[in-house]
NUBA-560369 format. One record per residue (C-alpha): x negated, y negated, z; residue in one letter; residue number from 1. Coordinates in steps of 0.001 Angstrom, whole numbers, padded with zeros to 6 digits. Example, Ala and Ser with C-alpha at 12.3 -4.5 7.8 and 13.67 -1.06 7.14 Angstrom:
<sites>
<site><px>-012300</px><py>004500</py><pz>007800</pz><r>A</r><k>1</k></site>
<site><px>-013670</px><py>001060</py><pz>007140</pz><r>S</r><k>2</k></site>
</sites>
This chain:
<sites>
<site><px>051835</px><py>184043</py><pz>070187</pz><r>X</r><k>1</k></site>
<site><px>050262</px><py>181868</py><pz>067266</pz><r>X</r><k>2</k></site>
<site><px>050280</px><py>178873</py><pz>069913</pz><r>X</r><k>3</k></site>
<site><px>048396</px><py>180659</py><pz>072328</pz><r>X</r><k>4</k></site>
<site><px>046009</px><py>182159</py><pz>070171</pz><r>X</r><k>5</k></site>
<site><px>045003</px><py>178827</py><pz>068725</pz><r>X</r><k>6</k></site>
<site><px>044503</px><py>176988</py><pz>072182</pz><r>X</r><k>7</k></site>
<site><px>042460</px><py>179504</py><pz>073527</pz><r>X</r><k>8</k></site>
<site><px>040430</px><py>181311</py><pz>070835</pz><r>X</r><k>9</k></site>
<site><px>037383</px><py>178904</py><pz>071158</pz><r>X</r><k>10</k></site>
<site><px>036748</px><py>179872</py><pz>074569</pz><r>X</r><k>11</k></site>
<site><px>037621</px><py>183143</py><pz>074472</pz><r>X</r><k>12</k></site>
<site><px>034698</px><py>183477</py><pz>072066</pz><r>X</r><k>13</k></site>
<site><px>032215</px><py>181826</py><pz>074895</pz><r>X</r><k>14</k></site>
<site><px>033959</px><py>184662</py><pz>077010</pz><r>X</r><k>15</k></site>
<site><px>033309</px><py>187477</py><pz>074515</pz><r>X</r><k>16</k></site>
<site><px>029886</px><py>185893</py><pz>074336</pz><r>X</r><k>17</k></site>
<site><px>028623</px><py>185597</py><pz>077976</pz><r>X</r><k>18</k></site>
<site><px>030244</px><py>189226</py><pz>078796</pz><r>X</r><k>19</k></site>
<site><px>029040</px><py>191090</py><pz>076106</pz><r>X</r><k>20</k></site>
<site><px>026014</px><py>189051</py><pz>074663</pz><r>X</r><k>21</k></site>
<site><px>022413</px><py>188579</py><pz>075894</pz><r>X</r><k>22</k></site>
<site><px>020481</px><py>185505</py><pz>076938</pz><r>X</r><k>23</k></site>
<site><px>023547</px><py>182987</py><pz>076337</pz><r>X</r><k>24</k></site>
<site><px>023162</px><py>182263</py><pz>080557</pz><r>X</r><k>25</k></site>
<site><px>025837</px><py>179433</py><pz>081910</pz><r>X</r><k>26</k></site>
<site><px>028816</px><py>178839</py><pz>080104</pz><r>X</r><k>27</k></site>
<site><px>027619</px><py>175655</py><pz>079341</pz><r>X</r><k>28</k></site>
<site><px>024339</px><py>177133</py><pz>077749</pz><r>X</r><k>29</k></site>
<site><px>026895</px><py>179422</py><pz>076098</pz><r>X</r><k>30</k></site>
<site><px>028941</px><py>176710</py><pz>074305</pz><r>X</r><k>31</k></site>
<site><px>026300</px><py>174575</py><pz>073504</pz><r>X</r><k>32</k></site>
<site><px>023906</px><py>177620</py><pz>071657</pz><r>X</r><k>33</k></site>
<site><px>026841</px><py>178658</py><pz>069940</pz><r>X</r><k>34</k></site>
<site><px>027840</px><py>175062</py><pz>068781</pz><r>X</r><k>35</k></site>
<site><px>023867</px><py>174561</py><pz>068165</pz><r>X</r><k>36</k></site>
<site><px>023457</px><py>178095</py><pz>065839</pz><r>X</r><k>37</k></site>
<site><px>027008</px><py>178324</py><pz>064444</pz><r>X</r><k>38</k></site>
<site><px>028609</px><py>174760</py><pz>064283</pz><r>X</r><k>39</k></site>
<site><px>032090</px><py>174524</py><pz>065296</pz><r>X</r><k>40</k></site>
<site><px>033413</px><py>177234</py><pz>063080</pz><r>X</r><k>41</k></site>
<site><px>031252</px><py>179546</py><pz>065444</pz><r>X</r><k>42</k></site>
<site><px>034066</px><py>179126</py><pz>068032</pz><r>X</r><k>43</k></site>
<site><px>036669</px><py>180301</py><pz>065481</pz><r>X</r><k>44</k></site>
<site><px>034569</px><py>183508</py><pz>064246</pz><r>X</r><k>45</k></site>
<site><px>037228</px><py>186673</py><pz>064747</pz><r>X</r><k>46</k></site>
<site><px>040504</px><py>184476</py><pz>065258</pz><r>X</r><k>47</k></site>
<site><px>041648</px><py>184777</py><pz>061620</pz><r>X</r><k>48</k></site>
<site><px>042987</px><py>188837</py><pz>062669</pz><r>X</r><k>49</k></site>
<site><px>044532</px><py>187825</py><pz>066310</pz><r>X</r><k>50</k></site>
<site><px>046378</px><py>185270</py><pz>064540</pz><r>X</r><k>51</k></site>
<site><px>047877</px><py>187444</py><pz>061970</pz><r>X</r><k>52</k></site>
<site><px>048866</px><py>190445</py><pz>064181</pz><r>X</r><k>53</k></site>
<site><px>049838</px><py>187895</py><pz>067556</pz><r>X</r><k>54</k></site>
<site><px>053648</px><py>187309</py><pz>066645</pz><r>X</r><k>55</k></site>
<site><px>053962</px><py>191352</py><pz>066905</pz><r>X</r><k>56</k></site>
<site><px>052150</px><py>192124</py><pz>069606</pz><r>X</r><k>57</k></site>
<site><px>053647</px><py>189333</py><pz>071611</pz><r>X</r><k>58</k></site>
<site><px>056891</px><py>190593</py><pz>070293</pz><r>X</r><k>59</k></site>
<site><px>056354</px><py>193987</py><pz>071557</pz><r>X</r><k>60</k></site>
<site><px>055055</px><py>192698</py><pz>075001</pz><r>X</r><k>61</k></site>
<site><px>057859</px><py>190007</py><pz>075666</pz><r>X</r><k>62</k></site>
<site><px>060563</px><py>192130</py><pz>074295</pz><r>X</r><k>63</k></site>
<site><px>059385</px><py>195511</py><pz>075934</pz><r>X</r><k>64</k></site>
<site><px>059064</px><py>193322</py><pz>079419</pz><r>X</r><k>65</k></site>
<site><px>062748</px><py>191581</py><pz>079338</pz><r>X</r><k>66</k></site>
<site><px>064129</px><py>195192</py><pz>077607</pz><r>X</r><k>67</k></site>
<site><px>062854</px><py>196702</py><pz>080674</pz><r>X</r><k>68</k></site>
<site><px>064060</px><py>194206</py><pz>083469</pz><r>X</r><k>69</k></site>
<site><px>067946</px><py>193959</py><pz>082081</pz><r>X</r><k>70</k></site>
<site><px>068303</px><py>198075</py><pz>081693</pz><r>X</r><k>71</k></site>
<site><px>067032</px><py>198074</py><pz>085320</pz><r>X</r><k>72</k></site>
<site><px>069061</px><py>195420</py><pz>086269</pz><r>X</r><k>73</k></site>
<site><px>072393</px><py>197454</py><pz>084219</pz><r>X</r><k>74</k></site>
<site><px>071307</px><py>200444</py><pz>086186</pz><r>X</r><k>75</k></site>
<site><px>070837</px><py>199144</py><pz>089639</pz><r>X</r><k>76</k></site>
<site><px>073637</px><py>196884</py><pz>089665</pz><r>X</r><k>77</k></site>
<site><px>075519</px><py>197322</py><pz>086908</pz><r>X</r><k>78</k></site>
<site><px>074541</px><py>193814</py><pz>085224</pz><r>X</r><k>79</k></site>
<site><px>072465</px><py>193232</py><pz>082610</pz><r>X</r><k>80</k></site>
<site><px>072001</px><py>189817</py><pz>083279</pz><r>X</r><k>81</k></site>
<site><px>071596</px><py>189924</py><pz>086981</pz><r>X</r><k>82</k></site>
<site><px>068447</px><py>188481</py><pz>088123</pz><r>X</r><k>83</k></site>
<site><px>065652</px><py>190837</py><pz>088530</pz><r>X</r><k>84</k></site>
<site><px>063890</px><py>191743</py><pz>092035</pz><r>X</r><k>85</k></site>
<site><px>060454</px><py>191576</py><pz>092266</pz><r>X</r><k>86</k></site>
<site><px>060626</px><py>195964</py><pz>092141</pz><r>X</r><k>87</k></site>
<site><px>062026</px><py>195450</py><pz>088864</pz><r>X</r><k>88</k></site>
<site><px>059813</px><py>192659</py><pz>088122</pz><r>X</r><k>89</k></site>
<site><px>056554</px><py>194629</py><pz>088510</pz><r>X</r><k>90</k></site>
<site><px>058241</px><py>197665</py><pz>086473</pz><r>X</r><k>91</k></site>
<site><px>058666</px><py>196173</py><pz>083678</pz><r>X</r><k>92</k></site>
<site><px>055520</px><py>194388</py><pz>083748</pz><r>X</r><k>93</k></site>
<site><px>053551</px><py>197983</py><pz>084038</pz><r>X</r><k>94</k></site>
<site><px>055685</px><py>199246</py><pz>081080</pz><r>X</r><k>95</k></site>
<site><px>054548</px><py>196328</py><pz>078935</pz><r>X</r><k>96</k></site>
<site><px>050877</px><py>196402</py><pz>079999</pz><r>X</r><k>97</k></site>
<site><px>051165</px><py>200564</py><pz>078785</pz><r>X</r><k>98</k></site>
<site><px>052766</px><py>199613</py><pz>075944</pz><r>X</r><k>99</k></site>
<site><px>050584</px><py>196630</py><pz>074656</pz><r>X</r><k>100</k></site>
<site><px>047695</px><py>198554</py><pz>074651</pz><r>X</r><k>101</k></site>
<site><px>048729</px><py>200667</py><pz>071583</pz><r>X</r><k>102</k></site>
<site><px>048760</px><py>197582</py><pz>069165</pz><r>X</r><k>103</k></site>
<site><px>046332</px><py>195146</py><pz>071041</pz><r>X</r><k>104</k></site>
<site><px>043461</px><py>197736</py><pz>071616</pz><r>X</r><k>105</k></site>
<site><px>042408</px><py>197294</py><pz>067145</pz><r>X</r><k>106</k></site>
<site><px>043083</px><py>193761</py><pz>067803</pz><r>X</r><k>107</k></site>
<site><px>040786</px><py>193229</py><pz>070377</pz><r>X</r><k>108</k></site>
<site><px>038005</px><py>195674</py><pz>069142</pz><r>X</r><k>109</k></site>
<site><px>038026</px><py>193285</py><pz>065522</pz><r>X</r><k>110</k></site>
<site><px>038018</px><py>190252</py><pz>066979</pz><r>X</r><k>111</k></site>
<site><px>035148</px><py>190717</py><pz>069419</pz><r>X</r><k>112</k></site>
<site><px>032853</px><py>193157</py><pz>066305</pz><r>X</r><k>113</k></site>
<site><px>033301</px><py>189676</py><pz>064686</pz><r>X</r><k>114</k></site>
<site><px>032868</px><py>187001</py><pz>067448</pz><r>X</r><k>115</k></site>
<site><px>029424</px><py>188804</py><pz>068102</pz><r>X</r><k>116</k></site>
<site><px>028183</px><py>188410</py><pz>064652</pz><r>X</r><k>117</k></site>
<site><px>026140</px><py>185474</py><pz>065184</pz><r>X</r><k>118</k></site>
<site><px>024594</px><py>185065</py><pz>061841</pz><r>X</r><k>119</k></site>
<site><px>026441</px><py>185265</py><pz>058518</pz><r>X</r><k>120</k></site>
<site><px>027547</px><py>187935</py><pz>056262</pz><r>X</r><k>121</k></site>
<site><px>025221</px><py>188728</py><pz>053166</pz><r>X</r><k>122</k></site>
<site><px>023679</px><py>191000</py><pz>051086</pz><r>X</r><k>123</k></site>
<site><px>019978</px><py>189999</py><pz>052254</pz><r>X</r><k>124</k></site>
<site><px>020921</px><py>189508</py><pz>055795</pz><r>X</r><k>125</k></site>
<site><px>022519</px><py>192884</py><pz>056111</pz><r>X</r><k>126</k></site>
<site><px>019581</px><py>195036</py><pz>054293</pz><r>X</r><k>127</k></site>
<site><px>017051</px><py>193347</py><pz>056435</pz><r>X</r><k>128</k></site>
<site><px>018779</px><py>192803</py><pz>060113</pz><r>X</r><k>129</k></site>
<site><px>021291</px><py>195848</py><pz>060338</pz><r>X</r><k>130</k></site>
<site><px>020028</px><py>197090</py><pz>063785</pz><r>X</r><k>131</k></site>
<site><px>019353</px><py>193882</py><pz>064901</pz><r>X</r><k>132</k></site>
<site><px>022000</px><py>192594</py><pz>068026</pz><r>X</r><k>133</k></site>
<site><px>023931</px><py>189966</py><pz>066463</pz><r>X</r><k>134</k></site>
<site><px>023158</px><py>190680</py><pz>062572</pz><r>X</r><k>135</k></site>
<site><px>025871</px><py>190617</py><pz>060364</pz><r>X</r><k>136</k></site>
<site><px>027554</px><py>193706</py><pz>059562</pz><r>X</r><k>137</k></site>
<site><px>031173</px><py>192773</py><pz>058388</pz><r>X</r><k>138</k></site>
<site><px>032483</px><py>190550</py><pz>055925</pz><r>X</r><k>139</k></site>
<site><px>036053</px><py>189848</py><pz>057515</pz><r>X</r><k>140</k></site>
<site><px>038702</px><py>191638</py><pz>059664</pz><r>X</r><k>141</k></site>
<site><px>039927</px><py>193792</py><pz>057442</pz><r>X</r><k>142</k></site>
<site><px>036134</px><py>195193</py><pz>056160</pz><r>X</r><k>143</k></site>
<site><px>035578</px><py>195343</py><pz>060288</pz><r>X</r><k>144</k></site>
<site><px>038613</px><py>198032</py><pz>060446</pz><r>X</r><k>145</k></site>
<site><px>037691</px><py>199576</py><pz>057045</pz><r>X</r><k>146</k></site>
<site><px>034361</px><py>200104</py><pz>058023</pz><r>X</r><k>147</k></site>
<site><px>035118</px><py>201025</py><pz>061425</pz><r>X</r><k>148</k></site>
<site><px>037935</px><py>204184</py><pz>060575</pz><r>X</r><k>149</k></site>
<site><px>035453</px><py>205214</py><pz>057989</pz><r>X</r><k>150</k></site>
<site><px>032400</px><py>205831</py><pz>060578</pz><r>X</r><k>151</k></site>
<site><px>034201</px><py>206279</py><pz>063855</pz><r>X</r><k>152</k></site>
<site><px>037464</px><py>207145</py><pz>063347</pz><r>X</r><k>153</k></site>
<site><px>041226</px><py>206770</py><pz>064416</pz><r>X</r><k>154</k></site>
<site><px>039324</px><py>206974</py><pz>067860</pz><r>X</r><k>155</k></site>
<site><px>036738</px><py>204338</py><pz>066841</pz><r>X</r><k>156</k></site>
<site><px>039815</px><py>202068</py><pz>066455</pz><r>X</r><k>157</k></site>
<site><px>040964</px><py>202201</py><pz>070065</pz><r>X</r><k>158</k></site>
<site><px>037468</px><py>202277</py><pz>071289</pz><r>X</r><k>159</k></site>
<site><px>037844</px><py>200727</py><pz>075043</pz><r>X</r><k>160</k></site>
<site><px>041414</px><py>201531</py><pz>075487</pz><r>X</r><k>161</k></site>
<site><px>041122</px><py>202847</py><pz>079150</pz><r>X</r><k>162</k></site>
<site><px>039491</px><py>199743</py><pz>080185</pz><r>X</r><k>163</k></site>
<site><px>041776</px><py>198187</py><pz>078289</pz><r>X</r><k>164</k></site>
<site><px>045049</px><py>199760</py><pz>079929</pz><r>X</r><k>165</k></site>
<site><px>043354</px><py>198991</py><pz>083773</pz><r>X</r><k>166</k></site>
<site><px>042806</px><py>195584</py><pz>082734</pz><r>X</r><k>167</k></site>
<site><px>046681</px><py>195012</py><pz>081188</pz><r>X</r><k>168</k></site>
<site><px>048210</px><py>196689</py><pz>083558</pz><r>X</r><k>169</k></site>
<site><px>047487</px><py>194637</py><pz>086933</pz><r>X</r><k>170</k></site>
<site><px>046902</px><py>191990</py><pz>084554</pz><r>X</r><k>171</k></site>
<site><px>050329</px><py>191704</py><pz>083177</pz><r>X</r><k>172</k></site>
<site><px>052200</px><py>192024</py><pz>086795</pz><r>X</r><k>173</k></site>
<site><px>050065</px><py>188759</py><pz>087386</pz><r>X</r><k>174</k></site>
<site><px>051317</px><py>187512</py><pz>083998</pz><r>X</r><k>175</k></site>
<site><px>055229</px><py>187875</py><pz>084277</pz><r>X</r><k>176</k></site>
<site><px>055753</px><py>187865</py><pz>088477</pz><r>X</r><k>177</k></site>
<site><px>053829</px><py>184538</py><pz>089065</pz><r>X</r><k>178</k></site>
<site><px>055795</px><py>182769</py><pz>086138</pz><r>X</r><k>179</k></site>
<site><px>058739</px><py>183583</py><pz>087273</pz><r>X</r><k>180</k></site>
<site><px>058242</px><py>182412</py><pz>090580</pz><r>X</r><k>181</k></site>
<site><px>056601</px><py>179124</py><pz>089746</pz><r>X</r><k>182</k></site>
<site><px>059521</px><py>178900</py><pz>087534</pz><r>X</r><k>183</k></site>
<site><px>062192</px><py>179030</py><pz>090095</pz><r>X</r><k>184</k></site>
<site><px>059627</px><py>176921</py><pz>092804</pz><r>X</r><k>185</k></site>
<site><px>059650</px><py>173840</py><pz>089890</pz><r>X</r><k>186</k></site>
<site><px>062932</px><py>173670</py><pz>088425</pz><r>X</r><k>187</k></site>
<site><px>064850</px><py>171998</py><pz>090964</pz><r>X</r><k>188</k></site>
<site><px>068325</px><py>173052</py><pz>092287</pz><r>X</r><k>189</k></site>
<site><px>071275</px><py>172934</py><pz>089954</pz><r>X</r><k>190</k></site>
<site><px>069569</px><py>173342</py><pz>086475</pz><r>X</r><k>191</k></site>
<site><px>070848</px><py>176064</py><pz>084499</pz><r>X</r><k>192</k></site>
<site><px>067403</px><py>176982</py><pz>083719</pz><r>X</r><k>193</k></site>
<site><px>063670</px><py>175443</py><pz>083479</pz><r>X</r><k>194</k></site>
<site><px>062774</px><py>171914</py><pz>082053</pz><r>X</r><k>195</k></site>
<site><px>059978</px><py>172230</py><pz>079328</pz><r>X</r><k>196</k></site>
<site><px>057384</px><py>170684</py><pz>081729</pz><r>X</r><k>197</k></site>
<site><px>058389</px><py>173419</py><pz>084501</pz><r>X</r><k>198</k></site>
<site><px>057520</px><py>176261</py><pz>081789</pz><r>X</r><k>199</k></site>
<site><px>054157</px><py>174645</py><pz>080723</pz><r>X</r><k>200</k></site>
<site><px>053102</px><py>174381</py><pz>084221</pz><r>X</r><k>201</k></site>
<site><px>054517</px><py>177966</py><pz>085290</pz><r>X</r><k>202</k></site>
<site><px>052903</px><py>179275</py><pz>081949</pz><r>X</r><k>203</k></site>
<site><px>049569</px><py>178065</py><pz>082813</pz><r>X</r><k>204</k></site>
<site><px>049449</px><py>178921</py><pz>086024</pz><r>X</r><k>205</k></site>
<site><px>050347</px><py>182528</py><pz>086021</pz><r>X</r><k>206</k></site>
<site><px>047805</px><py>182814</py><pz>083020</pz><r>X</r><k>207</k></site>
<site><px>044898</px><py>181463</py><pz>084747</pz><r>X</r><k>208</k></site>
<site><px>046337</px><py>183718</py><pz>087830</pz><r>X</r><k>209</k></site>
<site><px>045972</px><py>186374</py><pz>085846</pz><r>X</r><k>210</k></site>
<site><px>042618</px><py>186156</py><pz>084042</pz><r>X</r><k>211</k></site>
<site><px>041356</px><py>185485</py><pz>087579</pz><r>X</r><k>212</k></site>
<site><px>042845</px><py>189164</py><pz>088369</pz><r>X</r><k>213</k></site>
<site><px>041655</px><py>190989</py><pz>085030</pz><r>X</r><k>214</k></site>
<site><px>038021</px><py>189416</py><pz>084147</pz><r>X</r><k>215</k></site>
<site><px>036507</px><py>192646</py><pz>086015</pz><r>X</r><k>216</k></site>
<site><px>037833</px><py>194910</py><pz>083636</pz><r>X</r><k>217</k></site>
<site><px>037771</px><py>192923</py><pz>081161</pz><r>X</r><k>218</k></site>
<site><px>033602</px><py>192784</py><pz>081190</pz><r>X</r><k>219</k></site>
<site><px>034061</px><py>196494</py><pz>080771</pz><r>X</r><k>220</k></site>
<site><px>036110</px><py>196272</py><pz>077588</pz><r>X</r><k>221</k></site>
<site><px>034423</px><py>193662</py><pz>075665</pz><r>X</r><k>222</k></site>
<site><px>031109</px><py>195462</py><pz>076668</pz><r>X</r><k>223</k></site>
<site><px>032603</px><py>199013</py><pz>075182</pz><r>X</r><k>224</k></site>
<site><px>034286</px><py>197325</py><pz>072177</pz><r>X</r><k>225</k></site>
<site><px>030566</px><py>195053</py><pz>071593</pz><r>X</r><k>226</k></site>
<site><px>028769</px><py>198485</py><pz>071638</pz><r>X</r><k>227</k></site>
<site><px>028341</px><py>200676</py><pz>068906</pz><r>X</r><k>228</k></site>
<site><px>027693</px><py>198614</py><pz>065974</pz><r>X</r><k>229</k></site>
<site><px>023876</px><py>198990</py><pz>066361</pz><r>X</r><k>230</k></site>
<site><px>023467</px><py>201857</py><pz>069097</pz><r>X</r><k>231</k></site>
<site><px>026068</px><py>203410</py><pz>071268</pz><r>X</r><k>232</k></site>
<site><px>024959</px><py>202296</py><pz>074867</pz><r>X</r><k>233</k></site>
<site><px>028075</px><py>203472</py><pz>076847</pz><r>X</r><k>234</k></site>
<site><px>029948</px><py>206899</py><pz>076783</pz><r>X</r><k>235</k></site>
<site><px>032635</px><py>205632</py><pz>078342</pz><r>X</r><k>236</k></site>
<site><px>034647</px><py>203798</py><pz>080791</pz><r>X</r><k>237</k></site>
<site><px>033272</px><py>205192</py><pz>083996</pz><r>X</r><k>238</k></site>
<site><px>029382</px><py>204827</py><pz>082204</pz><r>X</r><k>239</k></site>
<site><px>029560</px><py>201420</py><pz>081021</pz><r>X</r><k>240</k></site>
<site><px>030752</px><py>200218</py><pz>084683</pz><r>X</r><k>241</k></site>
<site><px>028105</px><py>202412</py><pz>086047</pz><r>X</r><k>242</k></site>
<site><px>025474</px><py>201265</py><pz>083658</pz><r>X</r><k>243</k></site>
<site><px>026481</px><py>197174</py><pz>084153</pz><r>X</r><k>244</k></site>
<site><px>026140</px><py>197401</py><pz>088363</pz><r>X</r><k>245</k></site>
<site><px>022767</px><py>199405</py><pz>087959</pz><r>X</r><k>246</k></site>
<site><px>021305</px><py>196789</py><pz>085474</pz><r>X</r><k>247</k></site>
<site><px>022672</px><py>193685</py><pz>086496</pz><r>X</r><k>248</k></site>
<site><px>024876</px><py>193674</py><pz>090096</pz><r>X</r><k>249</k></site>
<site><px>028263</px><py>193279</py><pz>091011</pz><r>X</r><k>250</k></site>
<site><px>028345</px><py>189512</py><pz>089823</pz><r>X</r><k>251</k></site>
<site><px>028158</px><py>191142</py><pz>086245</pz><r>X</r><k>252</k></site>
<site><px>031915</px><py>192003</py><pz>086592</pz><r>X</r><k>253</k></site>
<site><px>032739</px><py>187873</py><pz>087598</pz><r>X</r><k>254</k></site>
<site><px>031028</px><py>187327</py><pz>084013</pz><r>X</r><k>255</k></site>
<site><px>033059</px><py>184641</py><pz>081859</pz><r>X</r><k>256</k></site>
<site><px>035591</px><py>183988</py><pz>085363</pz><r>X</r><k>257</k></site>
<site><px>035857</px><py>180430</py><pz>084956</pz><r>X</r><k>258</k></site>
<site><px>035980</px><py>180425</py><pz>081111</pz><r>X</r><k>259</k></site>
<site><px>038887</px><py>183238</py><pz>081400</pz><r>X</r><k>260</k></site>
<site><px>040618</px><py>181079</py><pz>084422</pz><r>X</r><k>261</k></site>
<site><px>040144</px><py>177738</py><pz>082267</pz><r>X</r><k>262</k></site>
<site><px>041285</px><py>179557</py><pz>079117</pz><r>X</r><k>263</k></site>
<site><px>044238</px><py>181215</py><pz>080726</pz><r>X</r><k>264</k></site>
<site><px>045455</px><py>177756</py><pz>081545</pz><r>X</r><k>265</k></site>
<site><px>046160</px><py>176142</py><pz>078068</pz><r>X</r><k>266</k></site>
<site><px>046711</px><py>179602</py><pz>075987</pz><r>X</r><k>267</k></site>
<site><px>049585</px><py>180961</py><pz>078538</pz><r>X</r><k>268</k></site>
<site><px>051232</px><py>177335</py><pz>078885</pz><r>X</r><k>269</k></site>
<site><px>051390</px><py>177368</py><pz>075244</pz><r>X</r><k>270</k></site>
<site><px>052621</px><py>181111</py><pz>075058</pz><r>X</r><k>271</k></site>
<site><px>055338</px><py>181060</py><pz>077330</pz><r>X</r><k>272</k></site>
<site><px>056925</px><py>177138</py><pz>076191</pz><r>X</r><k>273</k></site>
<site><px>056825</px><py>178791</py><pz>072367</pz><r>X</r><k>274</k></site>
<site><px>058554</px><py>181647</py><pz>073658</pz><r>X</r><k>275</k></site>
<site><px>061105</px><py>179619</py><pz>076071</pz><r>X</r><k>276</k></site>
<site><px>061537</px><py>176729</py><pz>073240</pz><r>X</r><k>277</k></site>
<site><px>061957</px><py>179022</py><pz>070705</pz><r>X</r><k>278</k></site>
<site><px>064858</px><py>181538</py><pz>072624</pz><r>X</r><k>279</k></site>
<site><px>066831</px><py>178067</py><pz>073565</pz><r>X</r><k>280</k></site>
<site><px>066468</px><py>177042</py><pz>069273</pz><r>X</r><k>281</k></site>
<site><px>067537</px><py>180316</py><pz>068519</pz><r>X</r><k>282</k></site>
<site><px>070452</px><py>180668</py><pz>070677</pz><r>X</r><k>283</k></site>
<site><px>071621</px><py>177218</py><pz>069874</pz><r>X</r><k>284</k></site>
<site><px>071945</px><py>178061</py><pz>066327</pz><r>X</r><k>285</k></site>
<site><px>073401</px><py>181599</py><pz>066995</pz><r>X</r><k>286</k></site>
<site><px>076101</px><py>179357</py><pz>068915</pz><r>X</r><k>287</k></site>
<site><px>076595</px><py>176514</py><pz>065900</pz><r>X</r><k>288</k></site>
<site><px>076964</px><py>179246</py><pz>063645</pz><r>X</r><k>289</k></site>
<site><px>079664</px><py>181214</py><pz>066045</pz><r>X</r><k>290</k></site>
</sites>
């Protein structure tokens, strides 16, 4: 989880950005404003939260999604360790996308309150630019959830959860079922199980694969979890998609594709080899010490 969080971060803030902000254009424009205003620590703003929560939630999501695929596999055909079908497959992929949404949804609301701070935090900057878009409003992550439970709530805190489950959901089958099967397509016959290159390549893959699927929704909940810091634009779900085709098209909901695609590559690669790499170290030594 770590891994991936630090190889993508940087452009999942030029994502956050071109979704949810106004005027940044391209994504070029986007990276190059951002480095221009900000400096290269403007890539990094909000990643300091992800980073700290990411080995639980990717916990929760890996172990919920293999948890899932063995007790179907014990129950269908009386194996845990039977290789799933693709039924299975897509299951357990749906149970994880429900179930990451409970810890990711305060995760992802932080981390994009604080990449769209664009100017720093201080006293004077607060008192004179509070309702301004992109003023500074909260010192760190843990000020950003403080503040936000005091004015909004417990339901402040999961603030763009439905958009958040419709984007997971679909998102996550096109997470776990393409990796598997690029998995299987690489490793070549006879191998007990994948190379390290095989998993890189089968971890970037179904990543981009999946942001590809997901950047719709995903608009929607980076525009719901941007909103209400200054003025609450949206009511909900339904509104904010309503709202975003009335102002701006359908090509509003292809905002930040090719970032997300691009960014999918690298994160998931490194997501899935950590995971792989570090089941194989772990098993080893659970065998040594046996």
């Amino acid at each position: 989880g770590i891994a991936s969080v630090v190889a993508g971060h940087p452009l999942d803030t030029v994502k956050t950005r071109l979704q949810a902000g106004q005027g940044y254009g391209n994504t070029l424009k986007c990276v190059l404003t951002v480095y221009r205003n900000e400096s290269l620590a403007g890539f990094f703003k909000g990643m300091s939260f992800p980073l700290a929560s990411i080995g639980l939630y990717s916990s929760v999501v890996f172990g919920v999604f293999s948890s899932t695929q063995r007790f179907l596999s014990q129950r269908r055909r009386g194996d845990a360790t039977a290789a799933p079908s693709l039924a299975d497959a897509t299951l357990a992929s749906i149970v994880a996308g429900v179930v990451s949404v409970g810890i990711g949804t305060p995760v992802e609301l932080v981390k994009i309150r604080l990449q769209m701070q664009t100017q720093p935090y201080s006293k004077a900057n607060v008192k004179v630019n509070s309702t301004v878009p992109g003023s500074p409003v909260y010192r760190g992550p843990i000020h950003c959830l403080r503040t936000i439970l005091q004015k909004e709530g417990i339901a402040g805190v999961y603030r763009g959860n439905v958009a958040m489950l419709l984007r997971d959901v679909p998102g996550y089958c096109a997470y776990f079922i393409p990796y598997a099967m690029f998995c299987d397509w690489i490793t070549p016959e006879g191998s007990i199980s994948p190379n390290p290159f095989a998993i890189w390549v089968a971890g970037g893959v179904a990543g981009a694969v999946s942001w590809a699927v997901c950047t719709p929704m995903d608009v929607v909940k980076s525009r719901l979890q941007a909103d209400g810091v200054y003025l609450n634009q949206y009511k909900g779900t339904l509104d904010c998609i309503l709202q975003s085709y009335q102002n701006e098209g359908l090509k509003v909901f292809g905002r930040g594709l090719m970032v997300n695609t691009v960014r999918g590559f690298p994160s998931s690669a490194a997501m899935f080899l950590g995971y792989e790499l570090s089941l194989k170290a772990m098993k080893r030594c659970q065998t040594e010490t046996n």
